[in-house]
N, C-alpha and C positions, 0 to 999 in steps of 0.2 A: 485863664486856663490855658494860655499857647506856651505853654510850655514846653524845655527838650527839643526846640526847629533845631539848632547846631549842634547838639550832645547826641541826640538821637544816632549818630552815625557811631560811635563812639560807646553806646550806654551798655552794651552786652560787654565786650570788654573790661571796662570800669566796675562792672556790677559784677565781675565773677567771681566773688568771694561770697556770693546769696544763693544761700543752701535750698536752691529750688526743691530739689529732689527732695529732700527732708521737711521742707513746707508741702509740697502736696500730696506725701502720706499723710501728714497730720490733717488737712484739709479732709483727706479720703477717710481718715478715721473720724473726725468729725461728723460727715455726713452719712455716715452708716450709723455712725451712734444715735441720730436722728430717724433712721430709716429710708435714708434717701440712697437710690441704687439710680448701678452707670446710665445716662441720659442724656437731655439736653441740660448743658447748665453754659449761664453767661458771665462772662468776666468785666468787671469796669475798670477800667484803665487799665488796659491790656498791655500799654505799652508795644514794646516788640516781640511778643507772642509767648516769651519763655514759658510761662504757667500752663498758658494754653494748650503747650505742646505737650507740655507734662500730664495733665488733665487729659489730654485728648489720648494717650496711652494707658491711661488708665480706663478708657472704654467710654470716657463721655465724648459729644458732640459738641461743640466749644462755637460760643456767639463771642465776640469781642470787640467792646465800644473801647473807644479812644479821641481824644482832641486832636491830637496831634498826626496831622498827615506825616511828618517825616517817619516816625514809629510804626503806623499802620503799614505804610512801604516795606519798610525790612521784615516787619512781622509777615506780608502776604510775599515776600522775594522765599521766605521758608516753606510755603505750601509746595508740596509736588503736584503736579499738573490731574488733575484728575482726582481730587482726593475732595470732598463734600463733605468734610466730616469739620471744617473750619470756615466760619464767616467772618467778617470784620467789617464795623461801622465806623465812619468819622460822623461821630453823634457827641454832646456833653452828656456827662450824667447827669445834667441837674434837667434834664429835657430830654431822657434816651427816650426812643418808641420802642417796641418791636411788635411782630407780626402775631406773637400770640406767648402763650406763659413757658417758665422756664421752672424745671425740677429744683433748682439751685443757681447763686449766684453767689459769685464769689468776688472777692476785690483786693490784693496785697500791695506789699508794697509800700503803705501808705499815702496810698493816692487820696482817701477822704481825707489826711488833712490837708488836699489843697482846696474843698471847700473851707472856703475861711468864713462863711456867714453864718450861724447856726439854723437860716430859717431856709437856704435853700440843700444844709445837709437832711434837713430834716421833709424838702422837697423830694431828695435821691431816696432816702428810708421811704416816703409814701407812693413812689413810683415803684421800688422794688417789689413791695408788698402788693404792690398793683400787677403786678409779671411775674410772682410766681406761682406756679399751681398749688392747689391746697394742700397744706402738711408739705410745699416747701421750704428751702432752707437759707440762709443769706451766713454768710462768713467773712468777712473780712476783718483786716488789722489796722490799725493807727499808732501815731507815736503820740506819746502823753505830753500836757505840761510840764510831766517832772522830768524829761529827760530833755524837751528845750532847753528848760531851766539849768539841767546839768551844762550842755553845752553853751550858754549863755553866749556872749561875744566871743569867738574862735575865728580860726584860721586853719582849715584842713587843705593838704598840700600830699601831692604823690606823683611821682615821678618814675616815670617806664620808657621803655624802648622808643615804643610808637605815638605814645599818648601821655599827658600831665595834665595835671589839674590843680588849678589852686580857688579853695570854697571857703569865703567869707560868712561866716553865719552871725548873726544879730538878733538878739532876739528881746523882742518891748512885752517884758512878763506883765506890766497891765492888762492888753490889749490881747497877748496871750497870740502876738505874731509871731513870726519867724518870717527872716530876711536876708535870702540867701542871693548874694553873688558871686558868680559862677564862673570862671575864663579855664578853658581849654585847650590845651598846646596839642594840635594834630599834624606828626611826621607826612610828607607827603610825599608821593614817590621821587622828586628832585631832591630829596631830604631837607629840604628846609621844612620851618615849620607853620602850619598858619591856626592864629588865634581866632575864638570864635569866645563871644559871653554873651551871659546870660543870669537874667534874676526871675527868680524864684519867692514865693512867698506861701506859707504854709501857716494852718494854726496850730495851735496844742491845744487837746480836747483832754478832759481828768473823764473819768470811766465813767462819773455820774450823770453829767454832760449828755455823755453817751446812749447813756441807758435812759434819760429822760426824753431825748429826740425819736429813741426807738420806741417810745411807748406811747407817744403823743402820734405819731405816724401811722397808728393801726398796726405796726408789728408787734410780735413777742419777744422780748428778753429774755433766752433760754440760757445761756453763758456767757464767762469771760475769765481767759487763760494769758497766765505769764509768758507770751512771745507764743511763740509754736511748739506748747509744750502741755504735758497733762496738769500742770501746776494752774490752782486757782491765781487769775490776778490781784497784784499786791496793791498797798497804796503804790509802793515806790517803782512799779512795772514800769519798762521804758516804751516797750511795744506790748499793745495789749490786741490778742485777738480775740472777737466777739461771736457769736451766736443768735442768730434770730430769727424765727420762725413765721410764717407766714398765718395772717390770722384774718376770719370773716368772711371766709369765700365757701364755707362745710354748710 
């Protein structure tokens, strides 16, 4: 799970082509469709705060676990001084605590598939449902098998001003991994450049997967949409975001 120590400086930049603003209306629609209004809600794998922040103007109070110290830093370098409306944990989610439940909890990104085991994704689902209050709501997205599978053995490579990347992806469709190696070209102010890598491993979960670990966990299975969108999810969905409601605490 240490994931992102040398990218972390680097991952808001690389990542600005992810339509934050447009995933947390759908998120906000989501959770009203549910009944759930602005509150406490918590994010897992916060990374560097983006969602958070977005959420957090839309009038929720924002908890955020993360593994990774270097992300938690730039995520709390973004708080203004005085502002309590933002926390942040270096906690895993297969083992988060918190102090007491949460209206909502949400998770993008694709951070569950770096649980690669299905029995400690399926420890995150019964912790969830352990922290939220009754009738609340869990949301988050994953990438499927089929779109491993699309990317199969690749070579992703981008090259900018300040920053390059080149992402070796592999991926063992038995085992239903993904095996990403990572190296980072970071300008520095003498303008040379210095490399930093890193690997990565992720699983591919298929929807049913999904919805079996969510129902064995004590939550409810209330939907699942093609990406961030009103569309029901496909077989062929590459990102599927899910819906699950919290159950047995009424």
């Amino acid at each position: 799970m240490s994931s992102y120590e040398n990218f972390a400086r680097v991952y808001d930049e690389l990542m600005d082509d992810v339509p934050y603003e447009a995933w947390a209306d759908q998120i906000q629609k989501l959770l009203e469709k549910y009944g759930i209004s602005p509150g406490l809600m918590l994010e897992l794998g916060c990374g560097t705060g983006r969602m958070m922040e977005m959420m957090g103007r839309k009038g929720y109070d924002m908890i955020g676990v993360d593994s990774s110290v270097e992300m938690l830093q730039i995520a709390r370098e973004k708080v203004k001084p005085g502002d309590d409306s933002f926390l942040y944990l270096l906690q895993d989610m297969r083992s988060f605590e918190l102090y007491g439940t949460v209206g909502a909890v949400i998770s993008i990104c694709d951070s569950i598939n770096y649980i690669t085991r299905k029995e400690d994704l399926g420890e995150v689902f019964r912790l969830v449902n352990n922290y939220l209050d009754p009738g609340g709501v869990f949301v988050f997205d994953f990438n499927t098998d089929d779109k491993y599978r699309s990317i199969g053995d690749s070579i992703i490579a981008e090259d900018r001003e300040d920053v390059s990347f080149i992402w070796y992806n592999d991926y063992d469709e038995e085992n239903q991994m993904n095996y990403i190696d990572l190296s980072v070209f970071v300008r520095e102010e003498d303008g040379r450049y210095q490399k930093y890598t890193e690997e990565h491993i992720q699983r591919g979960y298929t929807l049913e997967e999904i919805r079996r670990l969510i129902e064995k966990s004590g939550l409810r299975f209330l939907g699942a949409y093609d990406g961030y969108s009103d569309r029901e999810a496909r077989e062929d969905s590459e990102r599927i975001v899910v819906v699950a409601g919290e159950y047995g605490k009424r």
